[in-house]
C-alpha positions in Angstrom: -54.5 52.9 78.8 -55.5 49.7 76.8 -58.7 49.1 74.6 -59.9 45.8 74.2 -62.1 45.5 71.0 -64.4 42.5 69.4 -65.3 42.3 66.0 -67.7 39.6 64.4 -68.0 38.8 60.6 -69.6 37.1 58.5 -67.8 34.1 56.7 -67.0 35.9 53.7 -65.9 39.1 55.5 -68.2 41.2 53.6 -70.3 42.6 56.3 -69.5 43.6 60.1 -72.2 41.5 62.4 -71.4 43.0 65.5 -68.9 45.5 67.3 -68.3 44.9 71.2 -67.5 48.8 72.1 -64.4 49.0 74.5 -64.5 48.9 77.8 -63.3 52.0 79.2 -62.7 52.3 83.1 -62.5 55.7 84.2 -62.9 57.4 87.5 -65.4 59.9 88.5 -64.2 63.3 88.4 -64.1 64.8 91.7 -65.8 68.2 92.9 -62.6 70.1 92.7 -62.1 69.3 89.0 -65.6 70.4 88.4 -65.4 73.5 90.6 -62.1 74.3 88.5 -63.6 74.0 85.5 -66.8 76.0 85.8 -64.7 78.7 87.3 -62.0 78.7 84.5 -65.0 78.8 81.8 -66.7 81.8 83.6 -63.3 83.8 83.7 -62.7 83.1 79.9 -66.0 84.5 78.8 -65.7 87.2 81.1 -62.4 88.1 80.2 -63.7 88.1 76.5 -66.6 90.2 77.1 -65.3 92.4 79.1 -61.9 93.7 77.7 -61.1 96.4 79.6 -61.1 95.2 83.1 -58.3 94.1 84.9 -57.6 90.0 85.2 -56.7 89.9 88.8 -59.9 91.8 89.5 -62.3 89.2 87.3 -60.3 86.4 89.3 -61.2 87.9 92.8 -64.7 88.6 91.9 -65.3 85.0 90.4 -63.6 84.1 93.3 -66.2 85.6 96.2 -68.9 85.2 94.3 -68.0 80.9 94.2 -68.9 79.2 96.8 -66.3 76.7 96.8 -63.4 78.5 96.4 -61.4 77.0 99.6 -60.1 74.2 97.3 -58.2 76.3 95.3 -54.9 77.3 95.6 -52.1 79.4 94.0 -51.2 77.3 91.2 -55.0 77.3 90.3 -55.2 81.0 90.1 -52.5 80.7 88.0 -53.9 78.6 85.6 -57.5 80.6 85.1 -54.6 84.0 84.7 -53.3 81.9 81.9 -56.1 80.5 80.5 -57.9 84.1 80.2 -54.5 85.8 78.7 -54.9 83.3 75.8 -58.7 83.7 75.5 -58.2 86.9 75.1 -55.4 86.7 73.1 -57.2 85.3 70.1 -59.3 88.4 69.8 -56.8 90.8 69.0 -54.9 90.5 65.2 -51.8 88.6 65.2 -48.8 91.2 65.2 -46.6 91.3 62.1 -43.0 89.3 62.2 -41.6 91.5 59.3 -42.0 94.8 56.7 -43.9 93.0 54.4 -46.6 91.6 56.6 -46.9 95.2 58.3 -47.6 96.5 55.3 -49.9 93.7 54.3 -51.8 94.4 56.8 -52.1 98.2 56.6 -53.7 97.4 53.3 -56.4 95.1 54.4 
């Protein structure tokens, strides 16, 4: 990836007349990556909310309720199982490596 930038000064390099942003070429994202996405974000803040319930259960109800779920396959399932172990993995307090953190966190 390459950036091509224009800057324009004065004579005495005082003041910035003009900045030429980069040009950036970038592809469209395609439905997939969309359909991906709104699914993963769905399954984090239901996994989140909802604690209790099982994540292979969220997945297949996110996954009959979306209408374009054909496109996905099984390393996508894997990654919405990851990304909801780690959402809800920042809820819960982080677990002690030794006696003195144990016991610093009894205290609290």
């Amino acid at each position: 990836m390459s950036f091509q930038i224009s800057l324009f000064t004065q004579c005495d390099c005082v003041s910035v007349v003009s900045l030429i942003r980069p040009y950036y070429n970038r592809e469209a994202f395609q439905e997939e990556t969309i359909t991906k996405q709104k699914v993963m974000s769905l399954l984090k803040r239901k996994a989140t909310t909802n604690l209790n319930a099982k994540p292979n259960k969220l997945i297949r109800q996110e996954l009959c309720n979306c209408q374009d779920s054909g496109n996905l396959n099984q390393s996508d399932v894997h990654l919405f199982r990851k990304s909801m172990y780690e959402a809800r993995r920042k809820l819960f307090p982080k677990v002690p490596k030794c006696f003195l953190e144990a016991t610093a966190m009894i205290r609290i």
